[in-house]
C-alpha positions in Angstrom: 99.8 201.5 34.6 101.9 203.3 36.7 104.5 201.6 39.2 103.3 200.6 43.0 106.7 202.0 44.9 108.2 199.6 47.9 110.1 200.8 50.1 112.0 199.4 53.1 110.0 200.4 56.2 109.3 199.1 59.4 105.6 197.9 59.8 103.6 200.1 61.8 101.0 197.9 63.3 97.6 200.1 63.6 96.0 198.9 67.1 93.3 201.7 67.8 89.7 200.0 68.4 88.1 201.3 64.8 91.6 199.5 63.1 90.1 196.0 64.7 87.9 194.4 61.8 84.5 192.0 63.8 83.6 189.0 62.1 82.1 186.0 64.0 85.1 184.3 64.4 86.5 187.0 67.2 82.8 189.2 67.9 82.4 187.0 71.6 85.8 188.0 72.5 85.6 191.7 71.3 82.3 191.9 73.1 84.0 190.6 76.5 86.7 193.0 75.8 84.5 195.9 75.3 82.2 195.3 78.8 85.3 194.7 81.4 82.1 194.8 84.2 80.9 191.2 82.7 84.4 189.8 83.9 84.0 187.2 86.7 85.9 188.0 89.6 87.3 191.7 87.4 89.8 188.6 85.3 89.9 187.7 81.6 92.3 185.4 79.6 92.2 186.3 75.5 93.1 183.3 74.2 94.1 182.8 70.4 96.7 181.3 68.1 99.4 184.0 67.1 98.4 187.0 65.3 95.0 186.4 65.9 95.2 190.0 67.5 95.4 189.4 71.1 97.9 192.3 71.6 95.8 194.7 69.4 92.6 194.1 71.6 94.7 194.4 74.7 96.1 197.8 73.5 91.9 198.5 72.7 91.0 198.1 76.3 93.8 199.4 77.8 93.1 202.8 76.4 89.9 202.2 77.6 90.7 201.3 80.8 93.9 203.2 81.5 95.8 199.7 82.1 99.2 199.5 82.2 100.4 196.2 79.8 103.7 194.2 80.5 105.1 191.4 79.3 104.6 188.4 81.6 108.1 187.8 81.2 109.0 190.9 83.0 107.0 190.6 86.1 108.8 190.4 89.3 107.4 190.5 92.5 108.6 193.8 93.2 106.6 195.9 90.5 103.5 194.0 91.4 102.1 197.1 93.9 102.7 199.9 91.8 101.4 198.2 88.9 97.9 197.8 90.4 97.4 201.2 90.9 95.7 200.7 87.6 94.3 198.0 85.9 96.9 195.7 84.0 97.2 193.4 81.1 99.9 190.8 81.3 100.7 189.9 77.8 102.2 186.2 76.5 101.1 184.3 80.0 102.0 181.0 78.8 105.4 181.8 78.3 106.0 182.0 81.8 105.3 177.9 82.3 108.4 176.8 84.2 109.9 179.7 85.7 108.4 179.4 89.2 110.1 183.3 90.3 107.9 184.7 87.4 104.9 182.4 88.1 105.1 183.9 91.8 105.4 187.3 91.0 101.8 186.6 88.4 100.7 184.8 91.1 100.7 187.8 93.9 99.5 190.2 90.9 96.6 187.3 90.4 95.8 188.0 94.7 96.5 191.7 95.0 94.2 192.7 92.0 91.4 191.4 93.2 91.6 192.6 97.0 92.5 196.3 94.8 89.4 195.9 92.8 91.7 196.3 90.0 91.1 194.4 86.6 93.8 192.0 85.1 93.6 190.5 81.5 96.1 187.8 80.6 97.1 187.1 77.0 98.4 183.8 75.9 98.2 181.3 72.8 96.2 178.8 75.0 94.3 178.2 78.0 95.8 177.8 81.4 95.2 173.9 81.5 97.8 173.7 78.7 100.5 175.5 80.7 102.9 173.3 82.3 103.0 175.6 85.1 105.1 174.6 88.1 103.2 176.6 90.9 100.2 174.9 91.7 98.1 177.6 92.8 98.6 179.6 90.2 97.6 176.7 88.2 94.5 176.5 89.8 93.5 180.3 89.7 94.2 180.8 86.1 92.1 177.6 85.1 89.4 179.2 87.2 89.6 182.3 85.1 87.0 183.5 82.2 88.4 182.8 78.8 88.1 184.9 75.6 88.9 182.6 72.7 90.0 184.0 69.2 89.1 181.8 66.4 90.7 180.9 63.3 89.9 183.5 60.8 86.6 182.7 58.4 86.6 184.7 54.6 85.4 188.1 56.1 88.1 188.1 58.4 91.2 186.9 56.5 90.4 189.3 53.8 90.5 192.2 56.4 93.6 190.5 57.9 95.4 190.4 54.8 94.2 194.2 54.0 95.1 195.7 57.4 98.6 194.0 56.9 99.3 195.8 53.8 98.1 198.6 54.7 100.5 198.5 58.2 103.8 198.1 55.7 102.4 200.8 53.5 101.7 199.0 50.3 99.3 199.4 47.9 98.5 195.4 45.8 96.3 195.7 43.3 92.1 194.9 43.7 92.1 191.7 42.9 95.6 190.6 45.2 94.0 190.4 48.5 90.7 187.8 47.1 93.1 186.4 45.0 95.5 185.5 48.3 92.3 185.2 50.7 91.8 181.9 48.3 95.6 180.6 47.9 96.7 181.1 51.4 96.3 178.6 54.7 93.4 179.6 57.0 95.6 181.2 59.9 96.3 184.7 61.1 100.5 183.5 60.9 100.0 182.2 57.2 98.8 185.8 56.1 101.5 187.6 57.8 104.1 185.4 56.8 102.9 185.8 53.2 102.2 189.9 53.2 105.9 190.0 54.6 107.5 187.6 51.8 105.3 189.5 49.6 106.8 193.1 50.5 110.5 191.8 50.5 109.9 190.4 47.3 108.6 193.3 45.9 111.1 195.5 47.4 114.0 193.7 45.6 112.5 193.0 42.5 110.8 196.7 42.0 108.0 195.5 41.1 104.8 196.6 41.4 102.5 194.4 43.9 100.3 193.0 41.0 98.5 189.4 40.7 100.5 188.0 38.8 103.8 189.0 40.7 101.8 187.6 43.8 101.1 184.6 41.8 104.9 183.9 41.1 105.4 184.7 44.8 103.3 182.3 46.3 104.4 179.9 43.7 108.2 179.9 44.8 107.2 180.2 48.7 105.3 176.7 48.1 108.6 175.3 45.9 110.9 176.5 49.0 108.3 174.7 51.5 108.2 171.4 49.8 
């Protein structure tokens, strides 16, 4: 058999709208992304545990859309006019709980899109009535807002998952790896990540080929390490 080579790459995430795999756990939310004109009030939040591709179906519709996407932690109150002369997305909201001049600023962004008939999708891990947010309007807004929710990933899914993310750090496991994982792994868009990841350094310094039996002895020492 001949050797599967590693080598010590950046990831290169693919986020163009055919690279995003529909299963039922995610096909409400992908459907909400793909009509913007269903969005009450021209405002969606995508919702989902991390990983669960929030940023990739953010970067679908904003080349759609023409949106400019920040990081929530960047806004300022200053940037909020230019920024709605298109529509925006405002990636990681919930980080922002607690920082009242960044709450502002997402606040005034919240107002100004919708008297510029703009569109604003927010990302975050989970819904506005779990951010301890200390600007009480904005609190009130954002829980008014239509959700998106990603769910955790069901077989059709994770097996896609854990094939996109080899495929991203441009490796090659053999057939049976990614079933093989798809049944060893935790249900969770950050288990498969973490693993592909382990899996790629492992292979990178040992020089191995990405087989199942090298996964095997992979996954057994990441569960020895974790206990």
């Amino acid at each position: 058999m001949a050797e599967q080579l590693s080598f010590d790459l950046p990831a290169r995430p693919a986020l163009g709208r055919d690279d995003f795999f529909i299963s039922p756990s995610n096909a409400l939310a992908v459907a909400l992304i793909d009509t913007p004109q269903s969005w009450m009030n021209g405002k969606l939040i995508l919702v989902g545990p991390e990983g669960s591709g929030k940023t990739h179906l953010a970067h679908v519709w904003a080349a759609q859309s023409g949106a400019q996407i920040i990081k929530a932690r960047d806004l300022n109150e200053e940037m909020v006019p230019n920024l709605l002369k298109t529509p925006v997305v405002v990636e990681d909201g919930d980080e922002i709980a607690g920082q009242r001049i960044i709450e502002t600023a997402l606040f005034h962004l919240h107002n100004l899109a919708q008297a510029e008939g703009q569109p604003l999708l927010i990302t975050a891990r989970n819904a506005p009535q779990r951010w301890p947010l200390t600007l009480p309007d904005l609190a009130s807004r954002l829980q008014a807002l239509q959700i998106a929710q990603l769910d955790a990933p069901d077989d059709t899914l994770l097996t896609s998952l854990l094939m996109k993310l080899f495929i991203d750090r441009q490796l090659n496991p053999a057939l049976d790896v990614i079933p093989f994982l798809a049944r060893r792994i935790d249900r969770s868009f950050a288990a498969a990540q973490h693993i592909v990841a382990t899996i790629d350094k492992a292979a990178l310094e040992a020089k191995r080929p990405i087989t199942r039996a090298f996964v095997s002895a992979v996954l057994d020492k990441t569960i020895a390490a974790d206990t």
